[in-house]
LUMBA-311966 format. One record per residue (C-alpha): y, x, z; residue number from 1. Coordinates in steps of 0.25 Angstrom, whole numbers, padded with zeros to 4 digits. Example, Ala and Ser with C-alpha at 12.3 -4.5 7.8 and 13.67 -1.06 7.14 Angstrom:
-0018  0049  0031  1 $
-0004  0055  0029  2 $
***
This chain:
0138  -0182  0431  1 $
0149  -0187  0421  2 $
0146  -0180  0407  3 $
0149  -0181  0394  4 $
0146  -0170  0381  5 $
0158  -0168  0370  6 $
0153  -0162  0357  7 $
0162  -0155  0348  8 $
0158  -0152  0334  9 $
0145  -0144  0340  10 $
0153  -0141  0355  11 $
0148  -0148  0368  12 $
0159  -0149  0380  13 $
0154  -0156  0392  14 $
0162  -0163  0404  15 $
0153  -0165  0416  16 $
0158  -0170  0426  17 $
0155  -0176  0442  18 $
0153  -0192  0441  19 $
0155  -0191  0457  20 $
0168  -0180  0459  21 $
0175  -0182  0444  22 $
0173  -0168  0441  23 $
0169  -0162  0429  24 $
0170  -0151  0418  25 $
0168  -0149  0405  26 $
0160  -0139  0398  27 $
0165  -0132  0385  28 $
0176  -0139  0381  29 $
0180  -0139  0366  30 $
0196  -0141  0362  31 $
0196  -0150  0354  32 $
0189  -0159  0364  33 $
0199  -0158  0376  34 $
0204  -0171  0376  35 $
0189  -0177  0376  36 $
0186  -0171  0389  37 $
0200  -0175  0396  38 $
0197  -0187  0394  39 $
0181  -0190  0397  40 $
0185  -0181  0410  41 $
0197  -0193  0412  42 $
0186  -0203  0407  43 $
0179  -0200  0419  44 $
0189  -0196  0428  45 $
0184  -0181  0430  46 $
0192  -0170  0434  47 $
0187  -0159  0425  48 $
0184  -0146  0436  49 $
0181  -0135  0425  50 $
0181  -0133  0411  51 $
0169  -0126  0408  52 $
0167  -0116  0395  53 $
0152  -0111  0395  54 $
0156  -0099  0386  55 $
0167  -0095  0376  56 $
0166  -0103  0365  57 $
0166  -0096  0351  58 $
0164  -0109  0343  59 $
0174  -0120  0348  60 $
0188  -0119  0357  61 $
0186  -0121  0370  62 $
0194  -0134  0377  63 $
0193  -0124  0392  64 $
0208  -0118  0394  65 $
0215  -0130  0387  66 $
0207  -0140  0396  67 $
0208  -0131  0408  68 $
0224  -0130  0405  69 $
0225  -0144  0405  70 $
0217  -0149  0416  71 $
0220  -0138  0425  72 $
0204  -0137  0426  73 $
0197  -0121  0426  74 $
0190  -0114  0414  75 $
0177  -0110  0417  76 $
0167  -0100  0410  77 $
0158  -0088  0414  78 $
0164  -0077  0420  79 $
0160  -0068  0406  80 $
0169  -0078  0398  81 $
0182  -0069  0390  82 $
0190  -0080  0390  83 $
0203  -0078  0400  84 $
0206  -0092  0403  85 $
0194  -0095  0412  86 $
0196  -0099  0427  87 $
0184  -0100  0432  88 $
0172  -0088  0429  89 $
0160  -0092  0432  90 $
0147  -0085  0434  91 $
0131  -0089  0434  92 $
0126  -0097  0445  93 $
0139  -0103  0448  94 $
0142  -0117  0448  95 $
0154  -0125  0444  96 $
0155  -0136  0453  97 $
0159  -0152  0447  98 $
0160  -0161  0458  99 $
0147  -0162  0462  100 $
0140  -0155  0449  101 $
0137  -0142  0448  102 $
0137  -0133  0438  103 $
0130  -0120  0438  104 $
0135  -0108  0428  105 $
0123  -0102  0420  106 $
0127  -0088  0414  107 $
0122  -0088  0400  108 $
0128  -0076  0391  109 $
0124  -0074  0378  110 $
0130  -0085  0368  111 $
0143  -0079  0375  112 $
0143  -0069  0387  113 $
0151  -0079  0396  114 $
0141  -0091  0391  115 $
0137  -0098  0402  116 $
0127  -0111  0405  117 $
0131  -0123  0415  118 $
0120  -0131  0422  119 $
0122  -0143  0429  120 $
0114  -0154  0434  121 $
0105  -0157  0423  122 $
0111  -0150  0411  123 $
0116  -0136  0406  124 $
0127  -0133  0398  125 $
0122  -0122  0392  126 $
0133  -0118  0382  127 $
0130  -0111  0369  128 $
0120  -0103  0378  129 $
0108  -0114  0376  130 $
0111  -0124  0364  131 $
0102  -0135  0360  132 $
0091  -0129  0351  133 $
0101  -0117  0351  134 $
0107  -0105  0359  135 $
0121  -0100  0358  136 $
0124  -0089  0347  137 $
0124  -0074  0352  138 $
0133  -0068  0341  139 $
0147  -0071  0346  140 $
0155  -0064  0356  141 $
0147  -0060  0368  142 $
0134  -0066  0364  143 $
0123  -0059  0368  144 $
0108  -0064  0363  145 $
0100  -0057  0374  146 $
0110  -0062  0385  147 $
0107  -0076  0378  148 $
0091  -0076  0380  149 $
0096  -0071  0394  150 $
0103  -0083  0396  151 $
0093  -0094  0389  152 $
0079  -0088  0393  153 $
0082  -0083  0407  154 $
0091  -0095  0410  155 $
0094  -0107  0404  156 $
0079  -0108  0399  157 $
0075  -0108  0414  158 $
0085  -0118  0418  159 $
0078  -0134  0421  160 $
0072  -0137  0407  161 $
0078  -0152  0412  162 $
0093  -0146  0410  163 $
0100  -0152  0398  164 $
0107  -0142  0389  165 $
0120  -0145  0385  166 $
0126  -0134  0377  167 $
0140  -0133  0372  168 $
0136  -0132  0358  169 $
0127  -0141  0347  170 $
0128  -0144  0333  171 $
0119  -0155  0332  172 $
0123  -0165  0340  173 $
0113  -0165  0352  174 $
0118  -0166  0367  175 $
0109  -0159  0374  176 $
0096  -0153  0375  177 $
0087  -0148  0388  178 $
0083  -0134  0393  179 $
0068  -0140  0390  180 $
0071  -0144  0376  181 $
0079  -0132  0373  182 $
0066  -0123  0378  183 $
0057  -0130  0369  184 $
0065  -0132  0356  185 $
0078  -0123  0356  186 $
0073  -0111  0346  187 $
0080  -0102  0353  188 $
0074  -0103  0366  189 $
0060  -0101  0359  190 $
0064  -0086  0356  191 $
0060  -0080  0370  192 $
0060  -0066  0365  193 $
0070  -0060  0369  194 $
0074  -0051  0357  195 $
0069  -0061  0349  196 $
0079  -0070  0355  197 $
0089  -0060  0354  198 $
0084  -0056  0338  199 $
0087  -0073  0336  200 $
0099  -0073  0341  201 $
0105  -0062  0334  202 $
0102  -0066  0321  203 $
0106  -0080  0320  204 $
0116  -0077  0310  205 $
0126  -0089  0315  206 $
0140  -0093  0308  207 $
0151  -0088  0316  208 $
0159  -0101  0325  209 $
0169  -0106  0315  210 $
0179  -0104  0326  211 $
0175  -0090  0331  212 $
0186  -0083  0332  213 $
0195  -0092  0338  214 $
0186  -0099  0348  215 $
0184  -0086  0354  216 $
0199  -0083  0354  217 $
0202  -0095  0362  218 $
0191  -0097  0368  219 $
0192  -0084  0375  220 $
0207  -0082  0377  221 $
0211  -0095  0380  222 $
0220  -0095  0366  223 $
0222  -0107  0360  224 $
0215  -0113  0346  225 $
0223  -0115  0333  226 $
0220  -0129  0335  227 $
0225  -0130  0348  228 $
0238  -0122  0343  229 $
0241  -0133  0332  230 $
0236  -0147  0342  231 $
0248  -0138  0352  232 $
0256  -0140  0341  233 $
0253  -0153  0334  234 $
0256  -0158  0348  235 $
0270  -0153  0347  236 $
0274  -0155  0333  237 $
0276  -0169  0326  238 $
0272  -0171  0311  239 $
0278  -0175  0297  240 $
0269  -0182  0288  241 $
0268  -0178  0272  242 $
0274  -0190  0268  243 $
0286  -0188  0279  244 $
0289  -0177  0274  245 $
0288  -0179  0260  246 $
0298  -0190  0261  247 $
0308  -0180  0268  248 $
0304  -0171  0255  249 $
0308  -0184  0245  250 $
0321  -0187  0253  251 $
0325  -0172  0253  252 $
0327  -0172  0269  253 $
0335  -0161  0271  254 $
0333  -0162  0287  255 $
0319  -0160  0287  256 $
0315  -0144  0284  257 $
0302  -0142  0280  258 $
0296  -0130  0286  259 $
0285  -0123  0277  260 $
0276  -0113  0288  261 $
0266  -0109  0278  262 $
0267  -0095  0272  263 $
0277  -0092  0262  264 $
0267  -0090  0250  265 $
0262  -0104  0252  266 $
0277  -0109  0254  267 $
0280  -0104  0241  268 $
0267  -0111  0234  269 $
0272  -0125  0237  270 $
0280  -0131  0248  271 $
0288  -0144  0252  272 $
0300  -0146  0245  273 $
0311  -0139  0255  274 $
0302  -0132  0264  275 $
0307  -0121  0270  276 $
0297  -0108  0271  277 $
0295  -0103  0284  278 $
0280  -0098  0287  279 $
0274  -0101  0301  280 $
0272  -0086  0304  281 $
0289  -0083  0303  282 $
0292  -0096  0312  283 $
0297  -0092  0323  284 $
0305  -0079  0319  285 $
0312  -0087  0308  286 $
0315  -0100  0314  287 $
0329  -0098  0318  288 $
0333  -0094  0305  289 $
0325  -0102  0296  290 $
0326  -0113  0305  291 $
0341  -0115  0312  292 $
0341  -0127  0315  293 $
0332  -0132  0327  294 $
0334  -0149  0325  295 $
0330  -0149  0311  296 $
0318  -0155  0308  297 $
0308  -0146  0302  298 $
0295  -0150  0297  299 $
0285  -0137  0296  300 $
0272  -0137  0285  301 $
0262  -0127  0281  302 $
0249  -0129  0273  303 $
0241  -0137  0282  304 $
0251  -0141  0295  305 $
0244  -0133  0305  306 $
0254  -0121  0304  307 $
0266  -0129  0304  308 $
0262  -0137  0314  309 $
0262  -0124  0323  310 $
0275  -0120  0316  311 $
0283  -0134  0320  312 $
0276  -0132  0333  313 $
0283  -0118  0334  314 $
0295  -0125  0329  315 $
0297  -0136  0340  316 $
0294  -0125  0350  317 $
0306  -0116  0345  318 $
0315  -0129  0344  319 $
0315  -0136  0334  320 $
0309  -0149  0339  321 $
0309  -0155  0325  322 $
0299  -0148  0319  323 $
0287  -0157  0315  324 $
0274  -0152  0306  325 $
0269  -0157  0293  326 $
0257  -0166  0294  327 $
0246  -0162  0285  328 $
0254  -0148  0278  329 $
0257  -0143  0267  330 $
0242  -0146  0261  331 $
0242  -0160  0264  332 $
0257  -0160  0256  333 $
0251  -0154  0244  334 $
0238  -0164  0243  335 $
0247  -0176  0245  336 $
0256  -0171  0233  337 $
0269  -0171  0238  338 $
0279  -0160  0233  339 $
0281  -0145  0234  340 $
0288  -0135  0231  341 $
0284  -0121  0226  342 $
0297  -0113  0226  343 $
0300  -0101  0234  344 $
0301  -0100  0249  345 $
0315  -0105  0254  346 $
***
């Protein structure tokens, strides 16, 4: 077995893989971590077979469609899951067949509905379901706290004590535990009762995942992230630097047209000297009057260089294949002292 664990923040993504058929997967992918798996997978010349999500995730963005899209590899997840993109729907008892490995699906609701464990060999991958000296939380969408003493007490706990748990979260830094260790020391597991179990549960009183909202949104529709959206972008968009531009400033440079995208309000509180207002939400319904001429070399800002780098973006993609973004906005401008304006918007 070809194996390696990739910990993000508190995330843990796996890619398992067939030593004898170069086949593989990986388990719970995070975005930011795509280009890590492409290239262990190249590392040892694995063709990735499935890319596995054990439930929807509400707490990191989830690498399955883009890594799906690119590879041209299935999504998998438990029949249950909400998300739309999903190509293959798998149910409990079924296996998920890499090379010669075998990976048999354990349904596990409660952290999620769709949650679901994966045991191979000698290992589980047990998702938020079983965590080390932890369970997954109950009170987010579709958890259910008596589904989850279900799922732990009538069938993880039974499974071989010898399996080693790896779970797709952990928050101090430790690999890997055992059903055996997890019986004896996780404090979870030494709640039996099973309303008390439940009671436990629902009075954890836990902080909400800093990215709630919009994990869930991408997560279960396939969307894409704010950060996706600006690394698209940024892609497509080359940069001015503060100290370009202010040279432009100094010399009067009538071809180049700054762009301000911020609001108007913020416009009129202090801008680049010549900077033409124009907010990100009016873009495209006043570019062709505002902006005529489609050679000219226009350079977009806004307070911290996210939105105008979406704006030049925008820009490029209507035309006007000169547009570039300013590196750092208008907050790195103001700290390094350079000149503005504070008169009314133009």
């Amino acid at each position: 077995m070809i194996f390696e664990q990739i910990t993000t923040g508190g995330c843990q993504s796996y890619l398992i893989g067939c030593a004898d058929t170069c086949a593989a997967a990986v388990i719970d992918p995070e975005v930011s971590q795509i280009d890590r798996y492409l290239a262990l997978a190249a590392r040892d010349a694995l063709r990735l077979r499935y890319i596995i999500d054990t439930h929807t995730h509400a707490d990191h963005f989830s690498a399955s469609r883009q890594l799906a899209q690119q590879l041209g590899v299935p999504v998998v997840m438990h029949r249950e899951s909400p998300a739309p993109k999903v190509d293959i729907r798998v149910d409990d008892g079924e296996l998920l067949v890499i090379g010669k490995l075998r990976m048999q699906v354990i349904h596990t609701p409660g952290h999620t509905r769709d949650s679901m464990c994966l045991a191979t060999e000698d290992r589980l991958f047990s998702g938020d379901t079983l965590l080390i000296g932890g369970t997954g939380r109950t009170d987010l969408p579709t958890g259910n706290p008596e589904s989850l003493y279900e799922s732990l007490f009538e069938r993880i706990v039974k499974l071989d004590p010898a399996l080693k748990v790896y779970p797709a979260h952990d928050y101090k830094g430790r690999s890997h535990s055992t059903i055996a260790t997890e019986l004896d020391t996780n404090p979870r597991l030494q709640v039996k009762d099973r309303a008390a179990f439940v009671d436990m549960m629902r009075n954890l009183n836990l902080t909400m995942p800093t990215h709630l909202t919009e994990a869930l949104r991408t997560n279960m529709s396939g969307g894409k992230t704010v950060a996706q959206m600006l690394a698209e972008a940024a892609a497509t968009v080359p940069f001015m630097s503060l100290m370009e531009l202010l040279a432009h400033v100094e010399t009067g440079d009538n071809e180049l047209l700054v762009l301000d995208v911020r609001e108007r309000d913020a416009y009129q509180a202090g801008h680049i000297a010549g900077a033409k207002s124009l907010p990100r939400g009016q873009l495209e319904l006043r570019v062709n009057q505002e902006l005529p001429n489609p050679t000219r070399r226009i350079l977009t800002c806004c307070e911290l260089g996210q939105i105008s780098t979406l704006a030049a973006a925008t820009l490029r993609s209507m035309g006007f294949q000169r547009a570039v973004a300013l590196d750092g906005g208008m907050k790195a401008w103001r700290e390094a002292g350079y000149p503005m304006e504070t008169s009314g918007a133009s």
